[in-house]
LUMDREN-922297 format. One line per 8 residues: their letters; for each residue x, y, z of N, C-alpha, C. Coordinates in nm, 3 decimals. Layout:
<recs>
a = X,Y,Z,X,Y,Z,X,Y,Z; ...
</recs>
This chain:
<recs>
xxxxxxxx = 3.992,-5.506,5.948,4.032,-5.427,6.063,4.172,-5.373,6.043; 4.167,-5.253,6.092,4.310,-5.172,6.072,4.320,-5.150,6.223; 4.455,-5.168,6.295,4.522,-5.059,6.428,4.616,-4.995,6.401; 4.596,-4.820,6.394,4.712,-4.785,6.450,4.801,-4.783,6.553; 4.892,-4.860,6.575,4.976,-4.878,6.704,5.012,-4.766,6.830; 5.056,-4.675,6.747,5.100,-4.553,6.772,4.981,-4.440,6.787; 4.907,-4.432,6.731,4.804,-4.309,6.749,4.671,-4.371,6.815; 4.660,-4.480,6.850,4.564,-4.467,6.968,4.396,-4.534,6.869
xxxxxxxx = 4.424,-4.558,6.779,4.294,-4.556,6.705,4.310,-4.650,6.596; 4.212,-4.675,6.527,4.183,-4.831,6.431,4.084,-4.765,6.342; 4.039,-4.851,6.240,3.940,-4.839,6.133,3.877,-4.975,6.128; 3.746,-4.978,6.062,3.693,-5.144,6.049,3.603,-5.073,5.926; 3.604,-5.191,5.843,3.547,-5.163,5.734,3.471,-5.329,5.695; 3.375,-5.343,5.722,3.274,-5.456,5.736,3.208,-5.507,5.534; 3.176,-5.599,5.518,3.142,-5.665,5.409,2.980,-5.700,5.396; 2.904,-5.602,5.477,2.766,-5.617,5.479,2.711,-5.507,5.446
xxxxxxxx = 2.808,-5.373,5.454,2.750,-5.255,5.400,2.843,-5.175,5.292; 2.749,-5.032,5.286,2.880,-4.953,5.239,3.028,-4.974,5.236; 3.108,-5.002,5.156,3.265,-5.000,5.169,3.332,-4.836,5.288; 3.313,-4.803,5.391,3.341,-4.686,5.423,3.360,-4.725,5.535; 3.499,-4.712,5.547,3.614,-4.729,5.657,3.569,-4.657,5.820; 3.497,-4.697,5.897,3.456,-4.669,6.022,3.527,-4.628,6.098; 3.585,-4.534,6.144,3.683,-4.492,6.276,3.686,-4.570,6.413; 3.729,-4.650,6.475,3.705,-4.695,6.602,3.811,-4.641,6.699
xxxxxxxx = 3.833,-4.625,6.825,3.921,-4.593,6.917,3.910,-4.644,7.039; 3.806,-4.797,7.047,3.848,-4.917,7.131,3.878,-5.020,7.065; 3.994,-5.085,7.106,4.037,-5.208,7.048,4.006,-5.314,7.109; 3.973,-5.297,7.232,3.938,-5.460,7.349,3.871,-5.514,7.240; 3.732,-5.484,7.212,3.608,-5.534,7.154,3.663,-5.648,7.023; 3.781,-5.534,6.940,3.819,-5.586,6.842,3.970,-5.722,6.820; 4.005,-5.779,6.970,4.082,-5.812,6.991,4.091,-5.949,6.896; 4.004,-6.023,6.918,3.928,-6.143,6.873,3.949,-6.145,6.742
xxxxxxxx = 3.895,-6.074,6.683,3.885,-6.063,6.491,4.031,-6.054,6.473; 4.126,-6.008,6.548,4.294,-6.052,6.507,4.327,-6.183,6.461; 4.291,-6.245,6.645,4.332,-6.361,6.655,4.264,-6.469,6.583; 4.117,-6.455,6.514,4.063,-6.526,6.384,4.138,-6.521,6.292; 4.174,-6.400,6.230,4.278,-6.362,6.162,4.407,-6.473,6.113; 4.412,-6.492,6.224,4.571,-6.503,6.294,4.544,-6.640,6.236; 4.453,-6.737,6.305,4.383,-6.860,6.298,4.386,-6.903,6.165; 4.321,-6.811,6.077,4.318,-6.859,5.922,4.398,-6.857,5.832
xxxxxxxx = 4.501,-6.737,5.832,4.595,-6.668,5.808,4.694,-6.821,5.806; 4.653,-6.907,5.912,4.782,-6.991,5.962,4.770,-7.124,5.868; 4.628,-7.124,5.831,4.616,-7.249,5.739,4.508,-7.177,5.613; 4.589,-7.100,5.546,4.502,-7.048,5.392,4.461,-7.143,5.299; 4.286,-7.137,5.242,4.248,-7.169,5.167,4.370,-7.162,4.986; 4.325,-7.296,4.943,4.371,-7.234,4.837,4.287,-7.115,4.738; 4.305,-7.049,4.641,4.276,-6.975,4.554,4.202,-7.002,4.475; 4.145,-6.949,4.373,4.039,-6.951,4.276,4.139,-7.024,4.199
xxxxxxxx = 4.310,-6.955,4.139,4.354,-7.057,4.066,4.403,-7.203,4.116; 4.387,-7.226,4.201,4.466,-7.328,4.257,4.551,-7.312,4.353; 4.657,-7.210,4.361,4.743,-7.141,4.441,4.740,-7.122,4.564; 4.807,-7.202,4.627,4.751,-7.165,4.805,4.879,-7.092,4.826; 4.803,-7.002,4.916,4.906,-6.881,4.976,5.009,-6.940,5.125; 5.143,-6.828,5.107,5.179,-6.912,5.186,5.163,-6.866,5.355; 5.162,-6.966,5.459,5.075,-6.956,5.578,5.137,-6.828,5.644; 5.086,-6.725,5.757,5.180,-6.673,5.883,5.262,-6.738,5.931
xxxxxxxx = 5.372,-6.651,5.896,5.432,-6.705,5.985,5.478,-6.670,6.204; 5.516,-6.737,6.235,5.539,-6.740,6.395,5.540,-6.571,6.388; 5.646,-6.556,6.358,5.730,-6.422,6.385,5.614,-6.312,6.336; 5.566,-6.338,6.183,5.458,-6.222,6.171,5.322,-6.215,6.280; 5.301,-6.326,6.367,5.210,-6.319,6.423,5.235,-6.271,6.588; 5.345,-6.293,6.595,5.406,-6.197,6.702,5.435,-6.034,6.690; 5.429,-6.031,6.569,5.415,-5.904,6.543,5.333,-5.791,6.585; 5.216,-5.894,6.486,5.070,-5.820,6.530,5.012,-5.798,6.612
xxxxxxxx = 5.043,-5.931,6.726,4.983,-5.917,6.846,5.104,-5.831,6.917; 5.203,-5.850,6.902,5.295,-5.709,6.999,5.218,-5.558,6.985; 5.201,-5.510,6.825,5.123,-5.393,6.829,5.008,-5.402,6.869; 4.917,-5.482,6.868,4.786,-5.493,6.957,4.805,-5.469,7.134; 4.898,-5.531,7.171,4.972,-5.500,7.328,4.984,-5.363,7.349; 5.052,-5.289,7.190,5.102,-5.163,7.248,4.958,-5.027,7.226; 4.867,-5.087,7.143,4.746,-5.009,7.134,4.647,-5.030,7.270; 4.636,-5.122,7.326,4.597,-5.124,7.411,4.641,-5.025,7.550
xxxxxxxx = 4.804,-5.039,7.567,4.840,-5.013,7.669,4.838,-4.806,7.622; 4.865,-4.779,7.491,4.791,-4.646,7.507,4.689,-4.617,7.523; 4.616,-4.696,7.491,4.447,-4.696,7.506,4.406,-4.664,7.688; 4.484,-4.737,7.739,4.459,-4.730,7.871,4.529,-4.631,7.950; 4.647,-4.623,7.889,4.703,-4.474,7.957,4.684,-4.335,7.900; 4.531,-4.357,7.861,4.458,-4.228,7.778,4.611,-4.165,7.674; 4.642,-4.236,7.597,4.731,-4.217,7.499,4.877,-4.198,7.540; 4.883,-4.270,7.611,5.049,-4.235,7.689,5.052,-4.103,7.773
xxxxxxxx = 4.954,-4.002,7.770,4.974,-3.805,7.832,4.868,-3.837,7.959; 4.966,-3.725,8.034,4.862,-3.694,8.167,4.882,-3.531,8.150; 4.744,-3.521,8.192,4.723,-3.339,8.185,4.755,-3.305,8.316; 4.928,-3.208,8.343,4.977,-3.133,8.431,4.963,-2.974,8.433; 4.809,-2.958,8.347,4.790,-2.806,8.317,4.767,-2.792,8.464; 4.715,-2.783,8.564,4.655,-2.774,8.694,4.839,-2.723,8.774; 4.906,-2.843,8.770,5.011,-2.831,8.820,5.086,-2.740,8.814; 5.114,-2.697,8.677,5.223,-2.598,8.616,5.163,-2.457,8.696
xxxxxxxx = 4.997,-2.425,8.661,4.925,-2.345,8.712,4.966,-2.310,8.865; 4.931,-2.367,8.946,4.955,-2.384,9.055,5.115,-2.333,9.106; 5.213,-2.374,9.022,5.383,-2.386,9.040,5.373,-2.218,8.988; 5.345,-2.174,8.890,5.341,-2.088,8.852,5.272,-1.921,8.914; 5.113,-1.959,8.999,5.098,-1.866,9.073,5.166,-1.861,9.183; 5.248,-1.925,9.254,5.320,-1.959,9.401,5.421,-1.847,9.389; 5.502,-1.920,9.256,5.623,-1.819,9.212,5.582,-1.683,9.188; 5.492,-1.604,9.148,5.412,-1.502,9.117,5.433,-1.409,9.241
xxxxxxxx = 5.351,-1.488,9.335,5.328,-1.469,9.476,5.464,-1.455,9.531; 5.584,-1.523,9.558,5.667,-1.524,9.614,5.737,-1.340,9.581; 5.705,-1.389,9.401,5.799,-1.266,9.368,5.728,-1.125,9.423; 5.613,-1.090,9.401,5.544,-1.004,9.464,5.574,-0.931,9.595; 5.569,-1.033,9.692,5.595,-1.076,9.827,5.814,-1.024,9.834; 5.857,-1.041,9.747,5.993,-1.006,9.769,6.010,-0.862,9.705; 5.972,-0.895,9.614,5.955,-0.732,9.519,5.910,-0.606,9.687; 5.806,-0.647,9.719,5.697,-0.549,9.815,5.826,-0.508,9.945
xxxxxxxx = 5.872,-0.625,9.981,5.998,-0.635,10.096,6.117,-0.573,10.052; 6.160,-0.559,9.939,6.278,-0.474,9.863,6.230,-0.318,9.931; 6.086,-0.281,9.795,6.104,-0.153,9.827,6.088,-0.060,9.951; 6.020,-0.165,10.048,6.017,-0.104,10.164,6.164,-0.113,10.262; 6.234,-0.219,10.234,6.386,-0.192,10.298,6.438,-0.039,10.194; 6.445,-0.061,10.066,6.462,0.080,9.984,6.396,0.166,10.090; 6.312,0.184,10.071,6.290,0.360,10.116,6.343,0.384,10.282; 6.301,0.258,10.364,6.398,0.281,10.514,6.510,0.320,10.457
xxxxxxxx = 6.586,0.292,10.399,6.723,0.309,10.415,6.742,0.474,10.349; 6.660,0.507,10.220,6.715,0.633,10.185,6.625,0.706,10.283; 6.538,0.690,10.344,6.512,0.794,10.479,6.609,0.790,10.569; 6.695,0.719,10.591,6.807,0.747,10.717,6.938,0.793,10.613; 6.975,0.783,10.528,7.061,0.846,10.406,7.009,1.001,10.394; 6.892,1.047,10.427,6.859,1.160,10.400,6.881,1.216,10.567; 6.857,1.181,10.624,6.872,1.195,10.778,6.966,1.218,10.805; 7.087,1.110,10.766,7.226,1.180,10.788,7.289,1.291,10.716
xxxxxxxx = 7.251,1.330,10.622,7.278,1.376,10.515,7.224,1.568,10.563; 7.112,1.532,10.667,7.038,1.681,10.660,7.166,1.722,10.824; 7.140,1.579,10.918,7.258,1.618,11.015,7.369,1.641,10.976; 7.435,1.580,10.892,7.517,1.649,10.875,7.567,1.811,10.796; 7.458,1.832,10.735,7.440,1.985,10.682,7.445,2.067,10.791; 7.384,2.012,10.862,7.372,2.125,11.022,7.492,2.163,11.076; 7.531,2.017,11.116,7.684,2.015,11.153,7.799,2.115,11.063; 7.777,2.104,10.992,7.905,2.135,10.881,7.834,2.333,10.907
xxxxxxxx = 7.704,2.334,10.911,7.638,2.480,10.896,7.726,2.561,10.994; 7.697,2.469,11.108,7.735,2.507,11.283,7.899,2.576,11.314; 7.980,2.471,11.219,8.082,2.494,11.226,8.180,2.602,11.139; 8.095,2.613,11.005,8.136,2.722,10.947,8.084,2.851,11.015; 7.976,2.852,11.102,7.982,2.970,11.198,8.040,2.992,11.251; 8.111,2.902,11.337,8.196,2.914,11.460,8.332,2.979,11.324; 8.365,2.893,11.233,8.449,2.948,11.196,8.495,3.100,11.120; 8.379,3.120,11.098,8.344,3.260,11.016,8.371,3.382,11.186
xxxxxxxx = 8.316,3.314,11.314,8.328,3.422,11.432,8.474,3.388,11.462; 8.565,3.324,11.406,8.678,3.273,11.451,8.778,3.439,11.408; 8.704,3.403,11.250,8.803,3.430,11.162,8.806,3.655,11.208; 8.657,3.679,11.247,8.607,3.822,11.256,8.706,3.856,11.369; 8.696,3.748,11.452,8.767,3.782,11.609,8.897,3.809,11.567; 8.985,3.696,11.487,9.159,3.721,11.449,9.125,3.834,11.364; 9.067,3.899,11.246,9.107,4.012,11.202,9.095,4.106,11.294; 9.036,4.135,11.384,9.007,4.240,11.509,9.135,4.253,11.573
xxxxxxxx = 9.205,4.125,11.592,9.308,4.160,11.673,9.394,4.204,11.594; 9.449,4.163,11.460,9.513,4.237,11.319,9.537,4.359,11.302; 9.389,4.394,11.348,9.363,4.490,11.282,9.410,4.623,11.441; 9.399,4.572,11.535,9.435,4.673,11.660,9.559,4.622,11.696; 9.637,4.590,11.615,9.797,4.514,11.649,9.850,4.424,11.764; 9.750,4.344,11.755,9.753,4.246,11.848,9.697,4.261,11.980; 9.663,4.376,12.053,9.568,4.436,12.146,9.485,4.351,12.238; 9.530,4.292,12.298,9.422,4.248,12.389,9.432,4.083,12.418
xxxxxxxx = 9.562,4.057,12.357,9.598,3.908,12.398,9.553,3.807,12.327; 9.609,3.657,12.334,9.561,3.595,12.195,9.429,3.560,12.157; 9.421,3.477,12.093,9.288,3.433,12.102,9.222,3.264,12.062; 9.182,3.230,12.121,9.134,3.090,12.114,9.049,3.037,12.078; 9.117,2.917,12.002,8.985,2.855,11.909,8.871,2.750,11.963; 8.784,2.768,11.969,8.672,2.640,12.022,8.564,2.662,11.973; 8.499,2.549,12.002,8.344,2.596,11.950,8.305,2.454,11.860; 8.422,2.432,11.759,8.434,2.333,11.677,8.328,2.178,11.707
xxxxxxxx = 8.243,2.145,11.612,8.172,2.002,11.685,8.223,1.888,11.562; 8.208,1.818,11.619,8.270,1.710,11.579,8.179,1.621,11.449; 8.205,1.542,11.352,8.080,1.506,11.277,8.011,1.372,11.275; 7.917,1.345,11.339,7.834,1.243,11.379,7.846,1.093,11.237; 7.917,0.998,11.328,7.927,0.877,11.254,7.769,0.856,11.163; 7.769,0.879,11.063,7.688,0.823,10.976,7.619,0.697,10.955; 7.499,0.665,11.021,7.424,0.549,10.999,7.422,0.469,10.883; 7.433,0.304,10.852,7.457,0.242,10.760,7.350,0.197,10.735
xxxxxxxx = 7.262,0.189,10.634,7.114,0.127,10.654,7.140,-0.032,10.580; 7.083,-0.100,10.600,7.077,-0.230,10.543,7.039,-0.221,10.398; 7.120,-0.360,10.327,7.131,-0.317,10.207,6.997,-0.481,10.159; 6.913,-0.347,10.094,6.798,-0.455,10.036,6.785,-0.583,9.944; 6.752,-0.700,9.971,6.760,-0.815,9.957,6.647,-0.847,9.890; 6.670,-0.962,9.811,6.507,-0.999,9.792,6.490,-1.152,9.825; 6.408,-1.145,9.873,6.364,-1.299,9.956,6.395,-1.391,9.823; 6.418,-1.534,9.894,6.462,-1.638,9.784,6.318,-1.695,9.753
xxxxxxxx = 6.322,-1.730,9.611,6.204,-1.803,9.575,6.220,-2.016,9.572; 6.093,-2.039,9.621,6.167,-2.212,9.617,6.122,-2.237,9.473; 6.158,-2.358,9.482,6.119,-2.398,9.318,6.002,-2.449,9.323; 5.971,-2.437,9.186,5.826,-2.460,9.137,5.759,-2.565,9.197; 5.810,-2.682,9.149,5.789,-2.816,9.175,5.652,-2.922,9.157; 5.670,-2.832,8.983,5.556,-2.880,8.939,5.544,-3.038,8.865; 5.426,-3.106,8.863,5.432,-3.239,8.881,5.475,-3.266,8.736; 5.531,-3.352,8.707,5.603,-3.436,8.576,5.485,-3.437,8.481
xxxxxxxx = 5.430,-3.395,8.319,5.367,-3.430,8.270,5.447,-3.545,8.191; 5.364,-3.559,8.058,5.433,-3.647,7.910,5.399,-3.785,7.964; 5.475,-3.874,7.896,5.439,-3.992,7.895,5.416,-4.094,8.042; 5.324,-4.186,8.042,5.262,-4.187,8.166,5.285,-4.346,8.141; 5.377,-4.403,8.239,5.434,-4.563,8.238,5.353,-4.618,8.371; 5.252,-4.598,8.391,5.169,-4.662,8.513,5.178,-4.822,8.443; 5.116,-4.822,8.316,5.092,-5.001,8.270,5.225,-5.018,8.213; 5.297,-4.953,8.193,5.432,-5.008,8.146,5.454,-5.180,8.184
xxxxxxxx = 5.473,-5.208,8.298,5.496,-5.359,8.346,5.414,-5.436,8.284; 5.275,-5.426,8.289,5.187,-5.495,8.220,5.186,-5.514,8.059; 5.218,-5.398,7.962,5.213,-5.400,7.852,5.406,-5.533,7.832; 5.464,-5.491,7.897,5.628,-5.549,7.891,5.560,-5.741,7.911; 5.500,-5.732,8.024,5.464,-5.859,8.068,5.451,-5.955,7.913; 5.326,-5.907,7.866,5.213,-5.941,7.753,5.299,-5.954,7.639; 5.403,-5.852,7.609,5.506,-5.884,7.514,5.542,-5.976,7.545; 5.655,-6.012,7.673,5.733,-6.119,7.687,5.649,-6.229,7.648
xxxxxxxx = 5.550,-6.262,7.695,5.450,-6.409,7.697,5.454,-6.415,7.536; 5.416,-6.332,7.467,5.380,-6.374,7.348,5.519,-6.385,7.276; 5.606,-6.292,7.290,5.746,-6.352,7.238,5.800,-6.525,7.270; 5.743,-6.574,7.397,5.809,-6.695,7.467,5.669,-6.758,7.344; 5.599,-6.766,7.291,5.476,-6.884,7.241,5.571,-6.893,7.132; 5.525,-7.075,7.065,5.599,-7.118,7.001,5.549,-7.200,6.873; 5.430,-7.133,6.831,5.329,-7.149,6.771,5.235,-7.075,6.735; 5.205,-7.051,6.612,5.049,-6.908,6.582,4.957,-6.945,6.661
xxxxxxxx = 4.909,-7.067,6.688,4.780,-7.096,6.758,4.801,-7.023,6.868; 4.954,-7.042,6.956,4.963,-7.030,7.072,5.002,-6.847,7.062; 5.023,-6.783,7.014,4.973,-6.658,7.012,4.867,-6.561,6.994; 4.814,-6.689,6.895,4.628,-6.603,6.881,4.542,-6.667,7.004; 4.562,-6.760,7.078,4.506,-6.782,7.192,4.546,-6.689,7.316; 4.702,-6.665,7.313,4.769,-6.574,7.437,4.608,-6.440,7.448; 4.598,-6.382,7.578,4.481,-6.311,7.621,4.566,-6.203,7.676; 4.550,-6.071,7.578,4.599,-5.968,7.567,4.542,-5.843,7.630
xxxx = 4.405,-5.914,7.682,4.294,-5.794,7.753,4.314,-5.828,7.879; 4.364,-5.910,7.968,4.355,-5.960,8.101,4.475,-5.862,8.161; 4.409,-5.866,8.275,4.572,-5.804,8.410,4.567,-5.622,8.368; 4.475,-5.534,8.302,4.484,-5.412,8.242,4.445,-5.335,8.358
</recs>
């Protein structure tokens, strides 16, 4: 038996068939064949020459079972990832919408405003029209009198209009957008406590037996 710790997945390669390394990607099943492992590992046969190997030790068997803890606990938090495609989606058409929705409110304050910019703009052409009349009959009347040497007494100016305060139109805004507030993907610590637990216990055993017995599938 092989676990990868880290990638979520194992191999088993059995002594009854083909030599060809089997892919597995549950480990519960395979928990057991460790801790046999672990068991024999702790008191080795000697060798064909004589040579007995030397036993596990504590520490290597805390080892193994720590990475067995940590394959599991990805195993169960479907590899450490939670899929926030939905979320982002969601955060993403809102903002879409908002902007739309502000964009649409701009150009309609835009065009109110250059319709009353054009409004003042045509009143005041009038105005300004009005008054260069008056001033053009101003000017016909003083050469008349110029022109008959003053004849007929002075002459007075009126008529003049005054030029209409110019309307200010509001100056276009664009609505504020809120934030996204899309949900947290990446690594997913729901069993965190539990996987921490299972370490500690097996770090506190003080003996291989008492680590290949510790029960690494319980409390998940």
């Amino acid at each position: 038996m092989w676990w990868y710790a880290n990638s979520g997945n194992g191999e088993v390669l059995y002594n009854d068939r083909l030599a060809i390394r089997e892919r597995i990607q549950d480990l519960e099943p395979f928990v057991h064949v460790f801790d046999n492992w672990m068991r024999a590992a702790a008191k080795p046969l000697p060798t064909t020459s004589g040579k007995t190997n030397p036993a596990i030790t504590l520490a290597q068997a805390q080892a193994v079972k720590n990475q067995l803890v940590q394959g599991l606990y990805l195993q169960k938090t479907n590899l450490g990832f939670t899929d926030n495609t939905a979320s982002v989606n969601a955060a993403i058409d809102s903002v879409v919408s908002q902007l739309n929705a502000s964009q649409s409110q701009f150009q309609e304050q835009n065009a109110n405003g250059i319709a009353l910019l054009n409004n003042d703009l045509a009143t005041q052409t009038g105005y300004h029209n009005s008054n260069k009349g008056v001033a053009d009959d101003h000017a016909a009347s003083i050469n008349g009198l110029v022109s008959a040497g003053g004849a007929g007494g002075g002459h007075f100016v009126t008529g003049f209009q005054g030029l209409p305060t110019p309307t200010n139109p509001a100056v276009p805004t664009f609505q504020g957008v809120s934030s996204p507030g899309v949900s947290a993907g990446g690594p997913s610590d729901s069993m965190a406590s539990m996987r921490d637990m299972h370490q500690g216990n097996i770090n506190a055993q003080t003996t291989v037996e008492g680590v290949a017995s510790y029960d690494i599938t319980s409390g998940w």
